[in-house]
N, C-alpha and C positions, 0 to 999 in steps of 0.2 A: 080232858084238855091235855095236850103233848106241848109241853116246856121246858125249857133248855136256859140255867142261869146262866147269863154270859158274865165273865171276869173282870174285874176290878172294875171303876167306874164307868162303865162300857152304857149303862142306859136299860131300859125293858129286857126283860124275859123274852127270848123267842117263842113265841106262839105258834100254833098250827095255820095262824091264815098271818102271818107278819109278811110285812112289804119290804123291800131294803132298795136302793139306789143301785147296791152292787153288792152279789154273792160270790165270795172268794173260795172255790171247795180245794183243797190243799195251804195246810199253813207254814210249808216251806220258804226258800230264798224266795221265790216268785210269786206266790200269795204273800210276803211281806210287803216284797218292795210294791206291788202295786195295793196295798193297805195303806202304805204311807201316804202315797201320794193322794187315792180316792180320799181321804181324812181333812190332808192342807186341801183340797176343794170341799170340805165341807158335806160329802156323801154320808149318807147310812147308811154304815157298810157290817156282814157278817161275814167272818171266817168259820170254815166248816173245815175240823180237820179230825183227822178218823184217831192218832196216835198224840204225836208227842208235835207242840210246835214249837218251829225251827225245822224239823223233817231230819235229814239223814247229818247235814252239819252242825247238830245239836247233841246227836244220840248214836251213833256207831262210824261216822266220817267225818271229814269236816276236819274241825278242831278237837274232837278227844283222837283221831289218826295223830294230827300233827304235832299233838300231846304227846303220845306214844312214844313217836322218832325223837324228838327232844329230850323225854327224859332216858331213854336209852341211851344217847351220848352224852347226858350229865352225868349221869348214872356208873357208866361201865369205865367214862372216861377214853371211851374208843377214838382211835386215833391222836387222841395227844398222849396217854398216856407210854407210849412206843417212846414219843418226839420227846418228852422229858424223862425217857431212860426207866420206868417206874414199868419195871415187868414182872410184877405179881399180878395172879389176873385179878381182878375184880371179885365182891362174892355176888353172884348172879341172882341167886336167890331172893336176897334183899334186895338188889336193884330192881328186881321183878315185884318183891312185894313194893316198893316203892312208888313203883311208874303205877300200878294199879291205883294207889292212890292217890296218884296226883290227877290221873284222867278221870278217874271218880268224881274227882273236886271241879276240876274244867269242866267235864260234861253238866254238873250243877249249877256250876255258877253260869254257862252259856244258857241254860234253859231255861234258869230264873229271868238273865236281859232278858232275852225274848219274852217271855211271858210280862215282864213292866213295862216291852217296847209295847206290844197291843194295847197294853194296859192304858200307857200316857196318850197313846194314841185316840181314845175311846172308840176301838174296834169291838162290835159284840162276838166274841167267838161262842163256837159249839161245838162241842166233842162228839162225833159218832160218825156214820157212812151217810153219803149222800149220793144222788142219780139224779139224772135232767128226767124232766116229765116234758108234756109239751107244751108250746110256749117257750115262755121265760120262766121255766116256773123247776122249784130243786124239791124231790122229796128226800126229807130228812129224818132218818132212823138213830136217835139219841142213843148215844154209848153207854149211858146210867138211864135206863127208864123200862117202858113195860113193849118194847117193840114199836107202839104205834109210833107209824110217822107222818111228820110234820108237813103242812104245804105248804111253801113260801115260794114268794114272788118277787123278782126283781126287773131293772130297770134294764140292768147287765149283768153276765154271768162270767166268771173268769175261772177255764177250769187247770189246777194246777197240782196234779195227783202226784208228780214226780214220777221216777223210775225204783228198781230193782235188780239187783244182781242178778244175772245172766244163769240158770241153773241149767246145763246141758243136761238128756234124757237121762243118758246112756252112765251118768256120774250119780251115785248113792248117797245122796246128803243128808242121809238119816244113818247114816256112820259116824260116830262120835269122833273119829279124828280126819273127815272130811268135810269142809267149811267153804262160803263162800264170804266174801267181804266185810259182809254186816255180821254174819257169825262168829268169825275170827276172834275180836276184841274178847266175844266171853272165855276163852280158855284160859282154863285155871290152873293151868302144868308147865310146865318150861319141856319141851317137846327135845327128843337127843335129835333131831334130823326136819329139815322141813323140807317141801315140794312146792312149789311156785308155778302155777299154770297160766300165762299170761303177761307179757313184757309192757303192758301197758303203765299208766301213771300210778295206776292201785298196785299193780305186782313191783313196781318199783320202788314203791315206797317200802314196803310189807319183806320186801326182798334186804334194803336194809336196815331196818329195823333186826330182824332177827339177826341178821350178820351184826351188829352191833354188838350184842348179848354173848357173840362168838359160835353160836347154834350152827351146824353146817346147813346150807341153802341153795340149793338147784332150782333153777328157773326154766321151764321148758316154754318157748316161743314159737308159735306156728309158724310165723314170718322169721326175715332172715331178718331181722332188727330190731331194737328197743325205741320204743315211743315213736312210730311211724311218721308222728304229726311235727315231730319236731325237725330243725334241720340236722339232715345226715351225718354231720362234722359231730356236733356237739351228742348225738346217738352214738355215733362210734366211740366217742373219747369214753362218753359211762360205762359203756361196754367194757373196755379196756380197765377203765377204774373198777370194776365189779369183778375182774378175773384177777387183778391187784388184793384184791381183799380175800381172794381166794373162795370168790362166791360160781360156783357149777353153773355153764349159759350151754341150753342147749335149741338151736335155731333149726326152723326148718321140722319141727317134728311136730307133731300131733299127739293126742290122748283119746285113745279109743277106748277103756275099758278101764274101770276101777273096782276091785272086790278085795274082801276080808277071805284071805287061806290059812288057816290056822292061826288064826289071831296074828293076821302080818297083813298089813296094807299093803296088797300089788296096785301099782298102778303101769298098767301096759301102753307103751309105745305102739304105732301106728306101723315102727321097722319091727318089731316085735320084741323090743327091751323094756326088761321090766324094772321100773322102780320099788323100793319099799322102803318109805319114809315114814318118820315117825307119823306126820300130819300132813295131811295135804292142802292149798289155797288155791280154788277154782277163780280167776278174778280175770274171765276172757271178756268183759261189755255190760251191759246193762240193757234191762227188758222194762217198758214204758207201762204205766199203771191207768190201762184202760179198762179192766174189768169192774163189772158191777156201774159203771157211771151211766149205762143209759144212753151213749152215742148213737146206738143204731139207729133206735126207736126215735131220739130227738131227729136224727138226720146229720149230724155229725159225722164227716167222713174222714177216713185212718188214707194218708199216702202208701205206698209201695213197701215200708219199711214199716209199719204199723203201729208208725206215731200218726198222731190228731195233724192233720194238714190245715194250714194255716195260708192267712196271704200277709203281707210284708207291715199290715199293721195289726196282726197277730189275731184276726177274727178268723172263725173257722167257718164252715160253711153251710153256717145257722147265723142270718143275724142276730148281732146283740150278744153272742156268743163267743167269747174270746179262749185262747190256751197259749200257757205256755210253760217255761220250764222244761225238765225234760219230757215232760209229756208231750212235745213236740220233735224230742231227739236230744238224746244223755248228752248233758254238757257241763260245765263248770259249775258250780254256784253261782259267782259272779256275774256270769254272762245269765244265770236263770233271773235272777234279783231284777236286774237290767230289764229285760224281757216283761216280765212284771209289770215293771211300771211305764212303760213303753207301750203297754196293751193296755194299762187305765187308762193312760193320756188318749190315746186314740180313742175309745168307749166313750169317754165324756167331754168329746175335744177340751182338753185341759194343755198348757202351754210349757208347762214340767219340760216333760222330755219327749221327741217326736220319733227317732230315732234310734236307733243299735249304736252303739261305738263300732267302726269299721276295722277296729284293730285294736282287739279285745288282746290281754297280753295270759300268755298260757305260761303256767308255773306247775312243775313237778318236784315234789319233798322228799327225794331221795336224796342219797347221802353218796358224791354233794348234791346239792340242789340243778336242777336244767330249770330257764327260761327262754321264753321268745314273747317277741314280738314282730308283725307287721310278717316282709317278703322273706323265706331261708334262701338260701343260694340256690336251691333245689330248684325251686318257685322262678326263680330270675333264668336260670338256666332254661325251662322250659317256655317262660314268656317269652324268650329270646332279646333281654334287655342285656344291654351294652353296662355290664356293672364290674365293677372291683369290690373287693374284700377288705377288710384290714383288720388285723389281731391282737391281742395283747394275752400272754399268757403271766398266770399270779405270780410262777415262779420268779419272773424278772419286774417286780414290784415290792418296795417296802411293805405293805398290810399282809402280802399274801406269801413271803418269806418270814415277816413276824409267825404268823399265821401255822407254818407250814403244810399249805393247803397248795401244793405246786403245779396240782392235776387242772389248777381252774383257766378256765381261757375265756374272754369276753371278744364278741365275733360282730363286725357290723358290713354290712352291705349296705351298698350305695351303688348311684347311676357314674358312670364316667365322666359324663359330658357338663354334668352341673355341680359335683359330687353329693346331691340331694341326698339322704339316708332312706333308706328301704326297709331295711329290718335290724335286728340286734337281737341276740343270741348268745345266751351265759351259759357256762357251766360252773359254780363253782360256791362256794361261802356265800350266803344271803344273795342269790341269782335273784330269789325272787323280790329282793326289794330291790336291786342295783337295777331291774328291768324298768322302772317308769321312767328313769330318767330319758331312756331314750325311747319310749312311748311317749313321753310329751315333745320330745324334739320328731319325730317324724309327723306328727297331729297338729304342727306350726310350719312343715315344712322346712323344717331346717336342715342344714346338709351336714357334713362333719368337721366343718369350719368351727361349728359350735363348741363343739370341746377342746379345740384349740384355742379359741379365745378366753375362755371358762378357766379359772383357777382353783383347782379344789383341793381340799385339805389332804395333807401326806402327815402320817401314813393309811392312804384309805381303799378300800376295792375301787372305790369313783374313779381314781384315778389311772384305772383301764381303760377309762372311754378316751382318754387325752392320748395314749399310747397304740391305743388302737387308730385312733385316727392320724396319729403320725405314719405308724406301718400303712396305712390306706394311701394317704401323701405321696410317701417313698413309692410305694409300688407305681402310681400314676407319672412319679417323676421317671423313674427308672424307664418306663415305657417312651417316655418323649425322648428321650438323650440318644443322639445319632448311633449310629453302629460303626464301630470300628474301624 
């Protein structure tokens, strides 16, 4: 008999012939969120997750990352301590031993919710690998047992494997001081130089972090820009903030080749210049976790990019068969969570959620932070919408002269003609919480009337939104007033 205890008051023992309502195989953002929701309907529901659940924002991203960047600026004191004159450095050592254990402690205490959210939940989970057989039907190979596996049958299946960092061929990652994203966290040394391959939201992050510690840090970018996805303005100003801090940006080049020559990491350029950094961070994408699941043989078919292709209520093209997460294409957590439970509802017409949010808000944890929401100027520029801007930079605000955080600017576009709001776009001190306010004002339709009207507390970041929509004002006045 092959059985599998499930945790906390979750119900039976999975069995080798057990039936479930709904099989969740990944217990990631995306097997949680639609956990929750299958459960408030009242489904029999098992997660099958191979690792640790919570997935990658439990256990090397996520929340022990943004552990990391925090306590390296509680820690080092970087940046304020310049602004209140205290120019002893920091002892780094101990801030190192420190942040080590404080993400130690974050990454335990995330894993325990997660394990009591399933728990209160009474989801039956099981640890080990799992594959679609055919049918509805998942064969499960137990993490703790004698090999044999399990056949079980459901109603629905939700496949939610997640991604993995991106390991180019041609890169050695069985070199002890080259890493890719999820490896990173383990280094046990305070490194005299780092290498950054990748101008994305992981290499920006990771980029200041170690510039926090004062570690020297080059970033090489294939592309001529940092976070592509974001609007251009708010790209270039980081940019500009990162060679401020005296962090190496080199755009436009490539990495062909990585070897150990004499116990010195070359890492060769594509013009033919060679780095040799203490450590190097590969952190170009993420690669989609289809192997071993059994797609082909189910019938499950991979799009052009060789994620799980799906249709707009997230079944793929097997009924009864749903994906999502990154296992449809590397995205946020948020936006995987979402997905999740967007693909039970759909599975069990359930009345939850039917939906994607159409303007999901993107937040990156560099130092400072960039956010967005909704259309960049980029976006309105090539739709060929009739839009204006309006700005407000920190420096000419009470929070962000208190602060002296000067670099931050809060950006909103809107339409001309109604001044309806379009997007909004931070760079600067908590971007990523000052961003829903104007997520909920474009998801009601609101224009930039609104933070005019609106009073909000001084001395605060909030009160960007009122100043930028002033400068939006001015400019649209400025444009009516006759000519000379």
């Amino acid at each position: 008999m092959c059985a599998v205890v499930a945790i906390g008051k979750s119900g039976p023992d999975v069995t080798e012939h057990s039936h479930y309502d709904f099989i969740i195989i990944g217990g990631g953002p995306a097997g949680q969120g639609a956990a929750e929701f299958a459960t408030l309907a009242g489904l029999r529901t098992l997660v099958i997750e191979r690792n640790i659940l919570g997935g990658l924002v439990v256990t090397t991203g996520g929340a022990p990352t943004k552990t990391l960047r925090e306590a390296a600026l509680y820690l080092t004191g970087f940046r304020e301590r310049a602004l209140y004159g205290l120019t002893a450095p920091a002892d780094i050592a101990l801030a190192v031993e420190r942040m080590r254990a404080r993400t130690a402690q974050v990454r335990s205490a995330m894993q325990d919710i997660t394990r009591s959210f399933f728990d209160d939940l009474g989801v039956e989970v099981a640890y080990g690998s799992a594959r679609l057989g055919s049918g509805r039907t998942v064969l499960l190979t137990p993490r703790d047992g004698d090999g044999k596996e399990c056949f079980l049958t459901a109603e629905r299946i939700l496949l939610a494997t997640g991604s993995r960092p991106s390991r180019p061929p041609n890169i050695p990652f069985d070199d002890p001081d080259v890493f890719d994203s999820e490896g990173l966290p383990k280094l046990q040394r305070i490194p005299k130089s780092v290498l950054i391959v990748g101008g994305g939201s992981i290499g920006c992050e990771f980029v200041s972090i170690f510039n926090a510690f004062g570690i020297p840090v080059t970033l090489v970018q294939p592309g001529d820009r940092l976070l592509r996805e974001m609007d251009s303005e708010m790209s270039q100003l980081l940019c500009h903030v990162f060679e401020n801090f005296g962090i190496h940006l080199l755009f436009g080049k490539r990495v062909c080749a990585a070897q150990r020559i004499n116990n010195e990491l070359n890492v060769t350029l594509e013009t033919g210049e060679v780095l040799r950094p203490d450590i190097a961070l590969f952190a170009a994408g993420r690669t989609v976790n289809t192997e071993g699941l059994g797609l082909e043989a189910a019938g499950v078919k991979l799009n052009a990019r060789g994620a799980v292709a799906v249709s707009d209520k997230f079944e793929t093209s097997v009924d009864g068969i749903y994906a999502a997460g990154d296992l449809i294409g590397p995205s946020l957590s948020s936006i995987s969570m979402e997905q999740g439970r967007v693909a039970a509802c759909h599975a069990f017409d359930l009345r939850f959620k039917e939906k994607m949010d159409p303007l999901p808000v993107s937040a990156v944890y560099s130092v400072p932070e960039v956010a967005g929401v909704g259309l960049t100027e980029d976006n309105a520029k090539k739709q060929r919408i009739n839009y204006e801007v309006g700005r407000c930079s920190f420096a000419t605000i009470p929070r962000g002269i208190i602060a002296g955080h000067s670099e931050g600017l809060l950006k909103l576009v809107f339409r001309k003609d109604d001044r309806r709001l379009l997007g909004v776009h931070i760079l600067g001190e908590i971007a990523s919480e000052l961003i829903g306010l104007g997520q909920a004002t474009i998801h009601t339709g609101g224009t930039i009337d609104v933070f005019n009207r609106l009073t909000f507390a001084t001395p605060t970041y909030t009160m960007a939104y009122k100043f930028a929509a002033f400068d939006g004002l001015k400019r649209l006045a400025g444009e009516s007033e006759p000519s000379p």
